[in-house]
KOLKOLFI-880086 format. One line per 8 residues: their letters; for each residue x negated, y negated, z of N, C-alpha, C. Coordinates in steps of 0.1 Angstrom, whole numbers, plus 5000, padded with zeros to 4 digits. Each point is the difference from the previous one (the first is absolute). Layout:
N
A) X/Y/Z/X/Y/Z/X/Y/Z | ... .
//
This chain:
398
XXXXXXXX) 4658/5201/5125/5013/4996/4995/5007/4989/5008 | 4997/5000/5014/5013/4993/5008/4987/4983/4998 | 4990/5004/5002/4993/4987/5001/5001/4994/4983 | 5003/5004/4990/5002/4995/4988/5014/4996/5003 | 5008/5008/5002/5015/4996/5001/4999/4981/5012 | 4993/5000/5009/4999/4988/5010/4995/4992/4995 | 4986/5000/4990/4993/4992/4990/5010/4993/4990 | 5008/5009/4997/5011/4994/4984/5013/4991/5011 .
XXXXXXXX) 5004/5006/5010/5007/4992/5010/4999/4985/5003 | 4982/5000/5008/4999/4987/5002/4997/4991/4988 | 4996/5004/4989/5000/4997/4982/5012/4993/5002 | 5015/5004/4999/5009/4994/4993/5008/4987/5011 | 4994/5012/5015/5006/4990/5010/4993/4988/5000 | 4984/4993/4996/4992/4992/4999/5012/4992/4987 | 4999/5007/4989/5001/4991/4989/5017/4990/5004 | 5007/5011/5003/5016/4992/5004/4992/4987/5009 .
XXXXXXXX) 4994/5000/5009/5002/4990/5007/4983/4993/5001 | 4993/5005/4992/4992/4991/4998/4994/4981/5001 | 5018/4995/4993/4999/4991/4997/5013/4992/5011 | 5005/5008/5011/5007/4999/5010/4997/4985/5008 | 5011/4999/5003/5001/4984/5006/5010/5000/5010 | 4994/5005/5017/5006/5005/5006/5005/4985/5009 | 5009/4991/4998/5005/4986/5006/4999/5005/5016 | 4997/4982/5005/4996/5003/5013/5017/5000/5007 .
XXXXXXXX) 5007/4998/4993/5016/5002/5007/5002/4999/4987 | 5016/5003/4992/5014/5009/4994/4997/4979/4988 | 5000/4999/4989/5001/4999/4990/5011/4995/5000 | 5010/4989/4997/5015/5002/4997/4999/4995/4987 | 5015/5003/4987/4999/4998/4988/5013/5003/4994 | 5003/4999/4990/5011/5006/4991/4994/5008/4987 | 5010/5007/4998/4995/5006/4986/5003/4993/4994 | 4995/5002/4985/5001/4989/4987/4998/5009/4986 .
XXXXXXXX) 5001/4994/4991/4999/5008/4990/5009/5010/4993 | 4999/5005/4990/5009/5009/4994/5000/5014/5008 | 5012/5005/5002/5005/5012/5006/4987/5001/5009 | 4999/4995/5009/4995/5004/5014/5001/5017/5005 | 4991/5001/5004/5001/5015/5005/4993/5007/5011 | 5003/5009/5011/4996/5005/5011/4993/5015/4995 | 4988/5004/5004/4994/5016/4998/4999/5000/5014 | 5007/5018/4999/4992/5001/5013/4992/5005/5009 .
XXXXXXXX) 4988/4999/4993/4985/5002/5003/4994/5001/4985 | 4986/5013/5008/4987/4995/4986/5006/5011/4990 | 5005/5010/4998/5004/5010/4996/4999/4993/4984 | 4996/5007/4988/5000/4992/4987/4997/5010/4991 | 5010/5002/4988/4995/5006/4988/5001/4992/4987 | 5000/5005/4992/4999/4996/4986/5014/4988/5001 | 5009/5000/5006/5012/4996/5002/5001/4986/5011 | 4989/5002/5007/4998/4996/5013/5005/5004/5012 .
XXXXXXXX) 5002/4992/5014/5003/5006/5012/5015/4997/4998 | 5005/5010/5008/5014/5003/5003/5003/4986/5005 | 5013/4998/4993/5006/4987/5006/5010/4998/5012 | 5002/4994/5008/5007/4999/5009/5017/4992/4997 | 4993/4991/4988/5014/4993/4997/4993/4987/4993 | 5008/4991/4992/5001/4993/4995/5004/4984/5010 | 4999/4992/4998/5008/4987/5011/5002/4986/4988 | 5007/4998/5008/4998/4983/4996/4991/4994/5003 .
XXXXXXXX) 5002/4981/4991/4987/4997/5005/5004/4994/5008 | 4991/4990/5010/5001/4994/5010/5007/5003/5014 | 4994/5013/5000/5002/5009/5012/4988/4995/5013 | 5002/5002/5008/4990/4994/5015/4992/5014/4998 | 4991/4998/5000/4988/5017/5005/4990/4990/5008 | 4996/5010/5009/4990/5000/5011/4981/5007/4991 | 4995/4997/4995/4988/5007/4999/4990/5000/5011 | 4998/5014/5002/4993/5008/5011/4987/5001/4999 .
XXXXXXXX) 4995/5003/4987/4988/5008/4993/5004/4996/4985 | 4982/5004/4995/5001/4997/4981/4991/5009/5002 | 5004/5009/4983/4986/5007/4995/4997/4993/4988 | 4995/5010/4991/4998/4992/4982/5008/4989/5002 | 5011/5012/4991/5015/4990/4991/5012/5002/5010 | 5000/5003/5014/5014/4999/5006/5002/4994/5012 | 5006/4996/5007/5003/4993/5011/5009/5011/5011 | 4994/5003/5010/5004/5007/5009/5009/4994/5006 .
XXXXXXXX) 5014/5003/5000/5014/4989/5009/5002/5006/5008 | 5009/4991/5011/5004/5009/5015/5012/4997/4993 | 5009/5014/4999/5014/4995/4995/5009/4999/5016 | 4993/5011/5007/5006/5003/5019/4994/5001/5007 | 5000/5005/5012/4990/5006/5006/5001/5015/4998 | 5003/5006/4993/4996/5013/4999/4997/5001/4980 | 5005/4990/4996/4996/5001/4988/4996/4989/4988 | 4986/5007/4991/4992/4992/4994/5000/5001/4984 .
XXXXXXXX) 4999/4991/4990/4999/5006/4989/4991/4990/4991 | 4996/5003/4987/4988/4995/4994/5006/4989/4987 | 4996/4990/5003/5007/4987/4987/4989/5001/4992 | 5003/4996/4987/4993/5001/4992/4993/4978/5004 | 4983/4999/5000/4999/4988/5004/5005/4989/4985 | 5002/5007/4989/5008/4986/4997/5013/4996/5000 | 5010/5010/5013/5012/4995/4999/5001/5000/5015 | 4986/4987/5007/5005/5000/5008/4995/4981/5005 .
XXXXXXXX) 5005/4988/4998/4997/4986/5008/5000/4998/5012 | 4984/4992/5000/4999/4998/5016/5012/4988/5002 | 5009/5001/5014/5008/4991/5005/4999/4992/5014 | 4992/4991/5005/4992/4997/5013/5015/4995/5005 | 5008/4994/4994/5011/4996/5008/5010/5010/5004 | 5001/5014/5001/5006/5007/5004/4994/5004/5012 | 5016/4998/5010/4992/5003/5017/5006/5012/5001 | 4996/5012/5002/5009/5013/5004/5008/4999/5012 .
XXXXXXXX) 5005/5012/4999/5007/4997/5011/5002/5010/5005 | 5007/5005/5017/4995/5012/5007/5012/5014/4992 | 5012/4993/4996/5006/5008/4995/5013/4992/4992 | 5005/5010/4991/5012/4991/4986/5011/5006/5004 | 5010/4992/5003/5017/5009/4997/5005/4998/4985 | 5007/5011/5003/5010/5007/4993/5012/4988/5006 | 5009/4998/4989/5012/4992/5002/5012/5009/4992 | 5009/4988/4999/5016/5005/4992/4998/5005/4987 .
XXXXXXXX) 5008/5009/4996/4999/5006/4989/5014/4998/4989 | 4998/5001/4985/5010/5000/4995/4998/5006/4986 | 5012/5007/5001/5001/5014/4986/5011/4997/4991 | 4995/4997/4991/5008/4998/4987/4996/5002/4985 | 5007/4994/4993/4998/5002/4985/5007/4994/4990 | 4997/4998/4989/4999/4990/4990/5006/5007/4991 | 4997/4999/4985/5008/5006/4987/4993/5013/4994 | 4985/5001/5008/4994/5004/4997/4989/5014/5012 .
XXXXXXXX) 5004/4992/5008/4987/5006/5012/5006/4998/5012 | 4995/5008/5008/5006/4999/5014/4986/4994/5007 | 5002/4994/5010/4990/4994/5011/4997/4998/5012 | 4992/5011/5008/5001/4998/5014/4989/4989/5000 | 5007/4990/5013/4987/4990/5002/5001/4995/5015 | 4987/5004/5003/4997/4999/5015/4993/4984/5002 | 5001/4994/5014/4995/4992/4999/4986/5003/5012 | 4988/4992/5000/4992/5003/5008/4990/4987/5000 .
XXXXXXXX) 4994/4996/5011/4994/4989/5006/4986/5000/4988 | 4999/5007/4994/4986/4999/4986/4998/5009/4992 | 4994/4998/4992/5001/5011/4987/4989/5007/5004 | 5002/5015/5004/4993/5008/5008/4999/5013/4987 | 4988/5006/4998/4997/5013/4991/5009/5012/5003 | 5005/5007/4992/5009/5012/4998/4996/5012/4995 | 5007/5008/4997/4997/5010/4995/5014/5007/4997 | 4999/5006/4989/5014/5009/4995/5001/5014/4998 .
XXXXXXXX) 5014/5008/5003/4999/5017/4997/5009/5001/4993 | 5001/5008/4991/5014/5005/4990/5001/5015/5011 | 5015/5000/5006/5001/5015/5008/5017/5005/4989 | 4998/5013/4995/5010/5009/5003/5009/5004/5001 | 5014/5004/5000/5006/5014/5007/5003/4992/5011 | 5005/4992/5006/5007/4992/4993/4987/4989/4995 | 5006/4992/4987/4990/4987/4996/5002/4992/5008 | 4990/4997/5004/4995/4987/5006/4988/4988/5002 .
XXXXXXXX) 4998/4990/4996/4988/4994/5005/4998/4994/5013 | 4987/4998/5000/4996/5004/5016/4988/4989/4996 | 4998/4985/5007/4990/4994/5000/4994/4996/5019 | 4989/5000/4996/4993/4997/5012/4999/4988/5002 | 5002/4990/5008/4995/4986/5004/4990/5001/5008 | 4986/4996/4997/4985/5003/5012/5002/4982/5006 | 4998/5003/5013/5002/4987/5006/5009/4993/5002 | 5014/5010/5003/5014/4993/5004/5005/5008/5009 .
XXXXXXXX) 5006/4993/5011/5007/5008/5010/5017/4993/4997 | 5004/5010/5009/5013/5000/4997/5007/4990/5008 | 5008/4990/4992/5011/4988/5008/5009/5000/4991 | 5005/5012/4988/5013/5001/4999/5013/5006/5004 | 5011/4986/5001/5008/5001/5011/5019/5006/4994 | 4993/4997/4987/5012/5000/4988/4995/5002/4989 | 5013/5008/4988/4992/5003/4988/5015/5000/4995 | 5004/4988/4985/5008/5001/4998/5002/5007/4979 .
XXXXXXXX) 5008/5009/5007/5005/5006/4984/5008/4997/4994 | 5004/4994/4989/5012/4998/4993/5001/5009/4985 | 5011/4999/4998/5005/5013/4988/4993/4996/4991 | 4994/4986/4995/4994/5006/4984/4987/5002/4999 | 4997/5005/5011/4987/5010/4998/5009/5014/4994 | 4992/5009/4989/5009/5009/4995/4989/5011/5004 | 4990/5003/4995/4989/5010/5005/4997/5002/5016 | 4996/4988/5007/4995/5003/5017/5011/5002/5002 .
XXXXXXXX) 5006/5009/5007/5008/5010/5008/4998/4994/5014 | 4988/5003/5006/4996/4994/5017/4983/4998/5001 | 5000/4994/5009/4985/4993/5001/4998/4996/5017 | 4989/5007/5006/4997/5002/5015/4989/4994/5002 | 4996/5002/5009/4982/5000/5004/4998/5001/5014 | 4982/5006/5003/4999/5004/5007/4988/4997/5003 | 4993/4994/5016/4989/4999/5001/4992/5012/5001 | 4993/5004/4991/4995/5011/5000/4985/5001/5012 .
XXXXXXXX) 4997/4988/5000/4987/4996/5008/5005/4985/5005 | 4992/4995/5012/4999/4987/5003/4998/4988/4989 | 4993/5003/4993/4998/4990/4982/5000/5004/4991 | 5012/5011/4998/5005/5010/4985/5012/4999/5004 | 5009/4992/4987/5011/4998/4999/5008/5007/4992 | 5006/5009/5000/5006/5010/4988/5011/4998/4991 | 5006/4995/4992/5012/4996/4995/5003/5014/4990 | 5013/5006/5003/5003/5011/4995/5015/4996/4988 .
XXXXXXXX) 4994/5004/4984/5014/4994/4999/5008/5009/4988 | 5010/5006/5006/5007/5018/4991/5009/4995/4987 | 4992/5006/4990/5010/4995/4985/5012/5009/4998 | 5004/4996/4992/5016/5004/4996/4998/5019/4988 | 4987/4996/4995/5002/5010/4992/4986/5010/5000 | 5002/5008/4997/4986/5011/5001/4987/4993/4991 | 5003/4999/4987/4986/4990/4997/4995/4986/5002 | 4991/4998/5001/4991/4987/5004/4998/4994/4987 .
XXXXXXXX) 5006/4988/5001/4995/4992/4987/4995/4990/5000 | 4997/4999/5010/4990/4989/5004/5001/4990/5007 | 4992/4991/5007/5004/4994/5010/4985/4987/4999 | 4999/4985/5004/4989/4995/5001/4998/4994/5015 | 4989/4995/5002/4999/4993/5012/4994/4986/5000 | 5005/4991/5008/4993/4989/4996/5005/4987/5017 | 4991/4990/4996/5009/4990/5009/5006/4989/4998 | 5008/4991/5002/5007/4992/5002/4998/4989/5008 .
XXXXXXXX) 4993/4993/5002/4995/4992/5012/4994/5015/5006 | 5006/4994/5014/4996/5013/5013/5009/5010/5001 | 5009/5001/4985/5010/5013/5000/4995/5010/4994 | 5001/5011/5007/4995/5017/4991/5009/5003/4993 | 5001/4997/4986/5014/5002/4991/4992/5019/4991 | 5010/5008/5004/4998/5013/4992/5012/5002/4992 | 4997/4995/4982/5013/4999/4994/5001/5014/4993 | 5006/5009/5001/5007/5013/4999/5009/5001/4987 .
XXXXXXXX) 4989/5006/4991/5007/4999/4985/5015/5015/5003 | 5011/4999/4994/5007/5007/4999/5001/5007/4991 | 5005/5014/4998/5002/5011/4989/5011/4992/4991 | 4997/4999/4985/5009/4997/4993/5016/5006/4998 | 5008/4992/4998/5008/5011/4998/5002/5000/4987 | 4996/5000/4994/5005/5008/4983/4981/5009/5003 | 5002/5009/4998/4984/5008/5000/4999/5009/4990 | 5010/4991/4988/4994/5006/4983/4986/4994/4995 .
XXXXXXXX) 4995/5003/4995/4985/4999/4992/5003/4983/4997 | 5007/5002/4993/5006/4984/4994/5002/4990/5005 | 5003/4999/5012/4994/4990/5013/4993/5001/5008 | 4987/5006/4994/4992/4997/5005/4985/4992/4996 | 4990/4993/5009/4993/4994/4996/4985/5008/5002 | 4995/5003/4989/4985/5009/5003/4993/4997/4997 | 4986/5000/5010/4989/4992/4994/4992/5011/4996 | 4989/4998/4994/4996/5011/4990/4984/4993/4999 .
XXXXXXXX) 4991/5009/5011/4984/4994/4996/4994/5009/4995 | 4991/4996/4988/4989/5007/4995/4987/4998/5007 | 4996/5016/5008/4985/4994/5009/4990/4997/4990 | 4991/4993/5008/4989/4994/4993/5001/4985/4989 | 4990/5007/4991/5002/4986/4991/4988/4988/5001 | 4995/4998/4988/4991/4989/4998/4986/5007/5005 | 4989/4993/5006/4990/5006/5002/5000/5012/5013 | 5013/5004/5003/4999/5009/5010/5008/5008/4991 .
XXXXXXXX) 4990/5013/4996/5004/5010/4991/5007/5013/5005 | 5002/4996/5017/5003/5021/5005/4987/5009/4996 | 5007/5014/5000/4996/5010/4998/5000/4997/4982 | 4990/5017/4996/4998/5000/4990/4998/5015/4995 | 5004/5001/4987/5003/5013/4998/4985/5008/5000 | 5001/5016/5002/4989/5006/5004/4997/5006/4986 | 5004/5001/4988/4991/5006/4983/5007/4988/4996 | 5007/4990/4996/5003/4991/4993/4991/4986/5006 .
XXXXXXXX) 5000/4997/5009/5000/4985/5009/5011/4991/4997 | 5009/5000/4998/5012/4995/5001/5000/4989/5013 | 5010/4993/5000/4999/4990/5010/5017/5003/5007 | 4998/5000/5014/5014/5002/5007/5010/4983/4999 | 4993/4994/4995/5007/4986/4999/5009/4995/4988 | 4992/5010/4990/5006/5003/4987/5016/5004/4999 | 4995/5011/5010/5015/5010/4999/5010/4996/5009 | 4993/4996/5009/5009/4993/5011/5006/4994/4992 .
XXXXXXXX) 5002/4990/4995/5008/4989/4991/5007/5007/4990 | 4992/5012/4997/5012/5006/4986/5012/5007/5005 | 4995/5007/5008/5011/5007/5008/5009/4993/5010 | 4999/4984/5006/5010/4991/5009/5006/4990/4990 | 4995/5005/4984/5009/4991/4988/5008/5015/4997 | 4998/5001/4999/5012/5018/5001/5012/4997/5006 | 4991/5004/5013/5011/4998/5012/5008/4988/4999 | 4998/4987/4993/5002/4990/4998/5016/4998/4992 .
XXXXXXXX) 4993/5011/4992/5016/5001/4986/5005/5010/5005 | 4997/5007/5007/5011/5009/5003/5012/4992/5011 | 4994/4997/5009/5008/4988/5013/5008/4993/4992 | 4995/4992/4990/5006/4987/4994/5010/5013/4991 | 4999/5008/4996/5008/5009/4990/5015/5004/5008 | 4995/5003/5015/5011/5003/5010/5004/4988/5007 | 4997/4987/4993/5007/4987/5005/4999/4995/5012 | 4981/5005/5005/4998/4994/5012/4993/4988/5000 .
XXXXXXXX) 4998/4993/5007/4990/4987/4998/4987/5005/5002 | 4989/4993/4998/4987/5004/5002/4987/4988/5000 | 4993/5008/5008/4991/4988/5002/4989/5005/5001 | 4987/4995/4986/4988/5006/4998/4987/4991/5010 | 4999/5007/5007/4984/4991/5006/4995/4999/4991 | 4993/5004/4991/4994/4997/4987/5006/5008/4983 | 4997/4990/4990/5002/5009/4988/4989/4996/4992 | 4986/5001/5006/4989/4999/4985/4992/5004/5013 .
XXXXXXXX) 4989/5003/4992/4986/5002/5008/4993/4984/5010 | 5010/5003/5009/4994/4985/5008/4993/5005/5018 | 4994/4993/5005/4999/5002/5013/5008/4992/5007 | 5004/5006/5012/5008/4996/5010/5002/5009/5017 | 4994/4985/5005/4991/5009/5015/5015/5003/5006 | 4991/5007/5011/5018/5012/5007/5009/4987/5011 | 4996/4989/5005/5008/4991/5007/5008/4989/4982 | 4990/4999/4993/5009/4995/4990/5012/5009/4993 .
XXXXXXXX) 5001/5015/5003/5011/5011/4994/5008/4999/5013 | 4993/5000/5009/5008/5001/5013/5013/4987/4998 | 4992/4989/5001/5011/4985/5000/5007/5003/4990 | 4996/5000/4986/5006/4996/4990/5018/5015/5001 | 4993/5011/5003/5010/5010/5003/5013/4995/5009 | 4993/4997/5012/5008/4994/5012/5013/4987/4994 | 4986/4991/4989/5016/4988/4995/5010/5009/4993 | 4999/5006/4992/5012/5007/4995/5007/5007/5004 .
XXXXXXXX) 4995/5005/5014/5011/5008/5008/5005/5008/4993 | 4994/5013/4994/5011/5009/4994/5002/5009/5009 | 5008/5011/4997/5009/5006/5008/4992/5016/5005 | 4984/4999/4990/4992/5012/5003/4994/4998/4993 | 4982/5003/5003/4990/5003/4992/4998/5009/4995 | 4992/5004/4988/4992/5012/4993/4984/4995/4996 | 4992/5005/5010/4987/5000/4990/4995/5009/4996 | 4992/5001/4982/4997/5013/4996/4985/4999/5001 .
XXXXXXXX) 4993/5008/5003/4985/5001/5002/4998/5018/4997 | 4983/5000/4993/4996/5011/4996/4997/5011/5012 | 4994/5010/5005/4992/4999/5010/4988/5011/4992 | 4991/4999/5014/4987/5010/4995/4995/5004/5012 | 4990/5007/4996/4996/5010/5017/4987/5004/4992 | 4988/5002/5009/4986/5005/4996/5003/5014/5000 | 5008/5005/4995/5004/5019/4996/5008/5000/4989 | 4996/4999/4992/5006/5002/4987/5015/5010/4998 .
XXXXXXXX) 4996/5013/5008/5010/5010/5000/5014/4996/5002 | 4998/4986/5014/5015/4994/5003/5006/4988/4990 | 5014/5006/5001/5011/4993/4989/5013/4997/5004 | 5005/4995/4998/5016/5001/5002/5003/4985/5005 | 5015/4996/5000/5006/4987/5006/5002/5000/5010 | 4998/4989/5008/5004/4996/5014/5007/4989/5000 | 5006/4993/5012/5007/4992/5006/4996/4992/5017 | 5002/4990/4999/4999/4993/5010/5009/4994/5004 .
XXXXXXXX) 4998/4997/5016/5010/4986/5011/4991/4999/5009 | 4995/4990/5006/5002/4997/5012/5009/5004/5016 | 5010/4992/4992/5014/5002/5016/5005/5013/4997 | 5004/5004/5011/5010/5008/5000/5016/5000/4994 | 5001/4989/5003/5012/4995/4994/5003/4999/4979 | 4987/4996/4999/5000/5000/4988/4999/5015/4990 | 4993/5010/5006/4998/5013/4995/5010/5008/4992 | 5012/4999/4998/5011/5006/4992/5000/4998/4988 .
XXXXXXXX) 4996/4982/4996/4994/5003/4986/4991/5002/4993 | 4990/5004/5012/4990/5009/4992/5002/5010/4999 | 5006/5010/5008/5000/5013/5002/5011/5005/4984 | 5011/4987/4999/5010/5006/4988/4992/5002/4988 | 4989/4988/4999/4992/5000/4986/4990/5013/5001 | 4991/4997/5013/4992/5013/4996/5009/5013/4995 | 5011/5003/5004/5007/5011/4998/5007/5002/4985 | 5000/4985/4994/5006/4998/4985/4982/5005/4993 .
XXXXXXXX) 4992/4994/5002/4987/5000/5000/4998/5014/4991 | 5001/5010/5014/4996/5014/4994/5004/5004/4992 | 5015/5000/4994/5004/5002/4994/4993/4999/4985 | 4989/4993/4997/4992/5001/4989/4991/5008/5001 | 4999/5010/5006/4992/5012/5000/4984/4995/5007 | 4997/4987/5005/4988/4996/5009/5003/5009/5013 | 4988/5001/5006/4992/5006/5014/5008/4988/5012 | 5002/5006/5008/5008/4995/5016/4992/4997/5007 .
XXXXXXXX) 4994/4987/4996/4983/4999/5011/5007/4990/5016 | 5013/4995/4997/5004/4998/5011/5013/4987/5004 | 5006/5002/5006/5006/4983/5003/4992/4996/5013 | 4989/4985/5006/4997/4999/5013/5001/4986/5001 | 5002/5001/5010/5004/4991/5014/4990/4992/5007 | 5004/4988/5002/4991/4996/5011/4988/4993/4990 | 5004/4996/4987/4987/4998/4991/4998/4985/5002 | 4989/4996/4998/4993/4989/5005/4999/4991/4984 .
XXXXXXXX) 5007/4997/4991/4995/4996/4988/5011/4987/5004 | 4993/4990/4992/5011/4982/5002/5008/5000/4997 | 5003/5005/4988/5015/5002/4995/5012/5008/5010 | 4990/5004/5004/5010/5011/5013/5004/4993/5010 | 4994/4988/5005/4998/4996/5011/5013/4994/5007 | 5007/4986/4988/5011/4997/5003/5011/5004/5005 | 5005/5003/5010/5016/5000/5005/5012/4994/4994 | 4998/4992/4985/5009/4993/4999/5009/5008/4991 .
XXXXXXXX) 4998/5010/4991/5009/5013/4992/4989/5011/5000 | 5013/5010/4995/4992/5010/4997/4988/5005/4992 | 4993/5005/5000/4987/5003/4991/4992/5011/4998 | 4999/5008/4988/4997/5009/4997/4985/4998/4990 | 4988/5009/5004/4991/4999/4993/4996/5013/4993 | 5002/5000/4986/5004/5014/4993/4979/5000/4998 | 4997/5012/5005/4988/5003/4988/5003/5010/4992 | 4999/4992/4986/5009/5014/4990/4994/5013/4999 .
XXXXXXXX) 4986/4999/4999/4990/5012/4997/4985/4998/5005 | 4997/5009/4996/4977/4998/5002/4995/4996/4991 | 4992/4989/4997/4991/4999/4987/4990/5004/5003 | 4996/5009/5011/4993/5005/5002/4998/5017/5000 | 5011/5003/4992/5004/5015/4995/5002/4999/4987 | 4995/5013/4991/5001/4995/4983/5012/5005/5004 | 5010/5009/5000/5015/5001/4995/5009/4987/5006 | 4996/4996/5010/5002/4985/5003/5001/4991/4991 .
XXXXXXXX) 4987/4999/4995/4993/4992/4995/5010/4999/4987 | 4997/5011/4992/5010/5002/4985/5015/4995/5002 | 5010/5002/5011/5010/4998/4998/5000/4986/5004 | 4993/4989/5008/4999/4988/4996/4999/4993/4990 | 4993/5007/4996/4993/4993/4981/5017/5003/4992 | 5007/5005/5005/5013/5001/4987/5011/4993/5007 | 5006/4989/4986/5010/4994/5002/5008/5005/5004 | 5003/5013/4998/5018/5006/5001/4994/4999/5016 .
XXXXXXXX) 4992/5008/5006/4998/5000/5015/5004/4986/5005 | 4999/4995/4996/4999/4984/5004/5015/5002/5003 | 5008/5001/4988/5016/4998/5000/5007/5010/5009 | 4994/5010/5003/5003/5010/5009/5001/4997/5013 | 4988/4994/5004/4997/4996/5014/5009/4988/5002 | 5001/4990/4993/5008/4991/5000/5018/5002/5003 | 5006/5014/4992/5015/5002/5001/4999/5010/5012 | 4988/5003/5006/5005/5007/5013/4998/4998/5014 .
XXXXXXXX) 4992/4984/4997/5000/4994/5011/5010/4993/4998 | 5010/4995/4992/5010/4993/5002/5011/5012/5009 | 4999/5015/4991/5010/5006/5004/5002/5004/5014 | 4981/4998/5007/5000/5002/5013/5010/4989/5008 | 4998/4988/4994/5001/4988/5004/5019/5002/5004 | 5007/5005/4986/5015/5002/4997/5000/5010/5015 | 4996/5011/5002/5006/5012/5009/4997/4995/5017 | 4993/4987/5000/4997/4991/5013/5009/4993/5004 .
XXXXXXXX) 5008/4990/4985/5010/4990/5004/5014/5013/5004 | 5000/5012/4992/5011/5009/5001/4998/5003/5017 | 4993/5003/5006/4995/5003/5011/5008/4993/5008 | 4990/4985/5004/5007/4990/5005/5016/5001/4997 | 5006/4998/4989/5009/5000/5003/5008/5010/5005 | 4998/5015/5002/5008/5007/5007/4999/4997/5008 | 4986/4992/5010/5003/4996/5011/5010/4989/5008 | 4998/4992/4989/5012/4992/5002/5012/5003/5002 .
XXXXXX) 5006/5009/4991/5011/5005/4996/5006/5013/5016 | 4988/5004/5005/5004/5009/5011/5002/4990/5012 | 4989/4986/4996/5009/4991/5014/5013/4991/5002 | 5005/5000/4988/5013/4996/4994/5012/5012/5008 | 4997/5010/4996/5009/5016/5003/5003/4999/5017 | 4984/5000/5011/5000/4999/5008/5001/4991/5009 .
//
C-alpha cells in the first residue's frame, strides 16, 4: 500500500512538472491579459486551484520556476504563487530592484466611492482579505517596504473610517483599512501609474429593493449544458434561464433594475460574465445553478460566497430558501467558482435543487416552482437590505 501510495506520488509529481523550465536566474515580466490571477499551488478540482487573488495587468512579477500551464513567481522572500502562463509578458527592459517604497498616501471620495491611494516606486503584486467584527479590508503589498511618512484623510471619504499599515515582514506591506458599516459591498483594486488605488464601494443609503441594481446570471448555456436530470435528462441550462427570468419579473415587479448575463440559450465563458458583470456595476449578484452529486439520495438548496464579508446574503436567501419545504444541504464559504471570485459587490450563488434526485428533479420540471424559488430569493434578498439597514440605523443612535 505505501509503495502504491509513492508510485501514484511520483506519477503526479512527474506530470506537474514534466514540462518544467527551471530559468538559470528569475524571468522578469508583467501580467497581461484578462483578469489575471495568482493560485496558490498545485491543489485542483473540478473548480480548479484555490485562488490567491485576482491583479491587474501590468504588474512587475519575478518568475522562478514553470510547470505545464503556470509560472512559479517570487512575490517575497517568503512568498510564492502560480500565474497562469498566458497572463504573463516577457519584459527584458525591466531592471529589479533590491527593494520598493511605500510613499504618501491619500483618502478620499467622490459621489460615489471612497478611495485610499497609496503611492509606491512600481506596480508590485497584492493580495486581499474581507475581515469582520469589526469590517475591514486588509491588502498585502509583496515587495514593498515601508517609507510612509504621511497619510492624508479628508471628510469626503464617507465609508473609510481609518486606514494604517504595518510591515508585517521585511517585503510584506500591510495596508489596513476599517469601514463605516458592518456589510462589505465591495471594494476593487487596481493601479494608476505607480499608484495602488483601492476604491471602496459604499453602502447605499436608500437600501429599498427599488434602488437597487441586480445582476441576475443564468449558469451555463449554449454548448455547456451543466448537469442533467437523473429519469428525465433535462438539461441544467434550460432551467437555469427559466428560473433567473422569474427572478427577473419578480425584481423588475419590485422596481429594481436588473441585469441578465444572458436571456437565450447562448455561451458565454466565465472572464466574459466576469467583465461584462463588473461594467455594470450592480449593487449585488445572483447566480442560479442546478446541482448534482453521484448519490441520488442527496437533495436540497444550497448557497454560496467566497469572502467573508460577503456571506449575509447568502445566509438570508438560503434561509428564505427553506421556506419551500427543500432539504438544508448548506450555506459554504470559501468557494472557488468565477463568479465568486470578484471583490467588486456582493454575490450570491443559489443552487436551487439536485437534478440528480427524482423529488428534485420533479419540482424543477414545474413552473409554479420556478415562481416560487424566484419570490423567495427576492424575499431573502428584502430581509438582507432590512438587516443592513438596522445596522445603519444603530450607528446613527450611537
Amino acid at each position: 500500500m505505501i509503495r502504491l501510495w509513492i508510485l501514484v506520488s511520483l506519477f503526479f509529481s512527474f506530470s506537474a512538472f514534466s514540462q518544467s523550465i527551471i530559468p538559470a536566474k528569475p524571468i522578469v515580466g508583467k501580467t497581461t491579459g484578462s483578469l489575471p490571477y495568482l493560485e496558490y499551488g498545485f491543489g485542483v478540482d473540478r473548480l480548479g486551484g484555490a485562488k490567491m487573488t485576482y491583479l491587474d495587468t501590468n504588474i512587475v512579477v519575478k518568475v522562478v520556476d514553470s510547470t505545464i500551464g503556470n509560472y512559479k513567481v517570487q512575490l517575497s522572500k517568503d512568498h510564492v504563487a502560480y500565474l497562469p502562463k498566458s497572463n504573463f509578458k516577457r519584459d527584458s527592459t525591466i531592471k529589479l530592484q533590491s527593494y520598493y517604497l511605500t510613499n504618501s498616501w491619500m483618502v478620499s471620495g467622490d459621489e460615489k466611492y471612497d478611495y485610499v491611494m497609496v503611492n509606491l516606486d512600481e506596480k508590485l503584486p497584492y493580495r486581499s482579505m474581507q475581515q469582520i467584527s469589526p469590517s475591514r479590508i486588509v491588502i498585502d503589498v509583496f515587495g514593498a517596504t515601508s517609507n510612509t511618512n504621511w497619510i492624508t484623510q479628508r471628510s469626503s471619504a464617507k465609508e473609510v473610517t481609518n486606514v494604517y499599515h504595518e510591515q508585517i515582514e521585511d517585503d510584506v506591506f500591510r495596508i489596513t483599512i476599517e469601514l463605516k458599516h458592518k456589510q462589505h459591498w465591495g471594494y476593487s483594486i487596481y493601479y494608476r501609474d505607480k499608484r495602488l488605488m483601492i476604491r471602496v464601494k459604499r453602502q447605499p443609503e436608500d437600501l429599498s429593493l427599488e434602488n437597487m441594481k441586480v445582476a441576475v446570471d443564468a449558469g451555463h448555456g449554449g454548448e455547456n449544458n451543466g448537469a442533467s436530470g437523473i429519469k428525465t435528462g433535462i438539461l441544467e441550462k434550460k432551467y437555469t434561464l427559466l428560473i433567473a427570468k422569474q427572478l427577473e419579473r419578480v425584481l423588475i415587479d419590485k422596481e429594481a433594475k436588473v441585469f441578465m448575463t444572458r436571456t437565450k440559450d447562448t455561451a458565454i465563458g466565465m472572464i466574459e460574465r466576469t467583465e461584462m458583470i463588473k461594467n455594470e456595476d450592480p449593487d449585488f449578484l445572483i447566480s442560479i445553478h442546478l446541482n448534482s452529486s453521484v448519490k441520488d439520495s442527496i437533495k436540497g438548496v444550497s448557497t454560496y460566497y467566497r469572502y467573508i464579508g460577503f456571506r449575509p446574503l447568502t445566509q438570508y436567501i438560503q434561509e428564505s430558501m427553506l421556506k419551500l419545504g427543500l432539504n438544508d444541504f448548506g450555506n459554504i464559504g470559501s468557494f472557488n467558482f468565477a463568479l465568486s471570485g470578484p471583490t467588486d459587490y456582493p454575490n450570491c450563488l443559489v443552487e436551487v435543487a439536485f437534478l440528480s434526485n427524482k423529488e428534485d428533479e420533479q419540482l424543477i420540471l414545474d413552473p409554479e416552482f420556478h415562481k416560487a424559488v424566484a419570490t423567495q430569493i427576492v424575499e431573502g434578498i428584502k430581509e438582507w437590505l432590512k438587516a443592513c439597514k438596522k445596522d445603519s440605523d444603530l450607528l446613527i443612535i450611537y
